[in-house]
C-alpha positions in Angstrom: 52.9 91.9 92.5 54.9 94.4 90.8 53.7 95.5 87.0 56.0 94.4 84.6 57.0 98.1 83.6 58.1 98.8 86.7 60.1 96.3 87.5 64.2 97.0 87.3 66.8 94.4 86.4 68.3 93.7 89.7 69.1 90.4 88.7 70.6 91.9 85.6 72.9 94.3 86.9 74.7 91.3 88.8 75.4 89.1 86.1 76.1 91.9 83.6 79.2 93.0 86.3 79.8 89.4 87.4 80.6 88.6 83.8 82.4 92.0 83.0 85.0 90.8 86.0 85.3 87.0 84.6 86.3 88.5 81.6 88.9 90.2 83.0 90.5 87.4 84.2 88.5 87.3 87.8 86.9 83.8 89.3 83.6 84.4 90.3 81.9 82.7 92.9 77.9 82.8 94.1 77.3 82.3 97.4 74.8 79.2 98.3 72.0 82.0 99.9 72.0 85.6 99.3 71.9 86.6 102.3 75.0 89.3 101.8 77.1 90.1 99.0 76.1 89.2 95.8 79.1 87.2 94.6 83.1 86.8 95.9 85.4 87.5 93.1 89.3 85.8 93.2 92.3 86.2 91.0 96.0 85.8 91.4 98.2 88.1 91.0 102.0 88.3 91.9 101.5 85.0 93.3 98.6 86.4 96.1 95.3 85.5 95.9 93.0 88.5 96.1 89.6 87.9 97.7 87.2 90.8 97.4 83.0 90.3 98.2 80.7 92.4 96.1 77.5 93.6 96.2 76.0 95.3 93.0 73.3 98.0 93.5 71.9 98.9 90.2 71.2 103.0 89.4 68.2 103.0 87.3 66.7 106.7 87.0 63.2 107.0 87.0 62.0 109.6 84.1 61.3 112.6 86.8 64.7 111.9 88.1 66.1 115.9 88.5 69.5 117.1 88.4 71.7 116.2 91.1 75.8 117.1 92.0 76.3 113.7 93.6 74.7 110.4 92.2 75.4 107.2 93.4 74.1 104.4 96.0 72.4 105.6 99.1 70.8 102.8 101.1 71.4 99.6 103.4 74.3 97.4 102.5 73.1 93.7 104.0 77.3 93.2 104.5 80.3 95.2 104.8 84.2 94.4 104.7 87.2 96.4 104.5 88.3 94.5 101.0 84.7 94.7 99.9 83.4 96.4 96.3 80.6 98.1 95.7 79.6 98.2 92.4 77.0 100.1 91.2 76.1 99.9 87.2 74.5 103.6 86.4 71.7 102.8 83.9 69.7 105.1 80.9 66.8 106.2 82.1 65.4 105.8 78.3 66.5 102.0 78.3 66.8 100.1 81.5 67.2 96.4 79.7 70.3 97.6 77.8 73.9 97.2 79.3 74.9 100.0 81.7 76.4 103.2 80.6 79.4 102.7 83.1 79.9 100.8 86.0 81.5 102.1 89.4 83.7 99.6 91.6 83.8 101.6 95.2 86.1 100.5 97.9 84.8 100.2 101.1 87.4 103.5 102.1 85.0 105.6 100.1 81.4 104.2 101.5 79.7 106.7 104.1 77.9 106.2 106.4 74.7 108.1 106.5 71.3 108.3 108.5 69.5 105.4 105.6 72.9 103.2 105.9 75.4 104.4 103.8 76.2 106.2 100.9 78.5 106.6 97.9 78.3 109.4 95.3 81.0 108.8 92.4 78.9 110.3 89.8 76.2 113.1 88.8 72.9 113.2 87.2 72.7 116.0 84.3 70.3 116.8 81.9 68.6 113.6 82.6 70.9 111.3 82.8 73.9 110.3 84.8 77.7 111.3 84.2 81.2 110.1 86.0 82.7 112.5 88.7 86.1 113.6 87.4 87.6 113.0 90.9 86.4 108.9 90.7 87.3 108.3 87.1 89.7 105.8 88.8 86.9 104.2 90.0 85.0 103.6 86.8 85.0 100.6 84.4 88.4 99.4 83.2 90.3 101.4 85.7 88.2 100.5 88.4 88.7 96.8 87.3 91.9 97.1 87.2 92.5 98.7 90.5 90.6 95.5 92.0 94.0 94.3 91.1 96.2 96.9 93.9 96.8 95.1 97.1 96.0 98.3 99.0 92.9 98.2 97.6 91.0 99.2 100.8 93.5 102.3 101.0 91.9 104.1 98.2 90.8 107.7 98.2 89.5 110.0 95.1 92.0 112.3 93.6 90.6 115.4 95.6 89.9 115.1 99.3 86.1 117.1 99.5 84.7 113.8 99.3 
């Protein structure tokens, strides 16, 4: 059993970006078994229905946590597909119970792959806690949600190519 200060919000993270994407207009749907991605988001627009899975993988720095250029998800992904999102909710590291700072929706263009799975660094950690890359600000919170939007979704790159 894990001590109840050590335990991180997994759970959290989900809903807080499952209901950050209802209210902007997306249907949310939980699959039956989590065996995969976390939930399948819809929405209409110009009369075609967008399907895209997600799985959220929460950031929740750990008080020794240093300084690093490139912050982001590193790990196993239980499912991948070319329409997919990865969002990833960067947390405080004072306050891991409150909302997220900002929240990064990754198309599957800009996952890695990488000797522990895969990886995908759209921000930094500074001075103890973690900032947006410049190049991914497209990527980030209302402009990442609204990208969800672009049919060529999957196409996406950052703004500079040293990804």
């Amino acid at each position: 059993m894990v001590p109840e200060h050590r335990r991180q919000p997994d759970y959290f993270a989900e809903l807080y970006v499952a209901g950050v994407l209802a209210d902007a207009g997306w249907n949310i749907y939980f699959p039956h078994r989590d065996r995969g991605f976390d939930f399948i988001i819809a929405k209409l627009v110009a009369g075609n229905m967008l399907l895209r899975p997600v799985q959220v993988k929460g950031k929740y720095p750990s008080g020794g946590k240093t300084d690093k250029p490139n912050y982001g998800y590193v790990g196993r992904l239980t499912e991948i597909h070319p329409e997919m999102v990865l969002s990833i909710p960067f947390f405080a590291a004072k306050s891991q119970m409150n909302p997220p700072l900002f929240v990064a929706y990754m198309p599957f263009s800009l996952i890695r792959r990488h000797k522990r799975g895969y990886r995908c660094l759209p921000a930094t950690f500074q001075r103890g806690e973690p900032k947006r890359r410049r190049d991914f600000a497209q990527f980030f919170d209302l402009d990442g949600i609204r990208r969800l939007e672009d049919e060529r979704w999957k196409e996406s790159t950052v703004l500079t190519q040293k990804y």
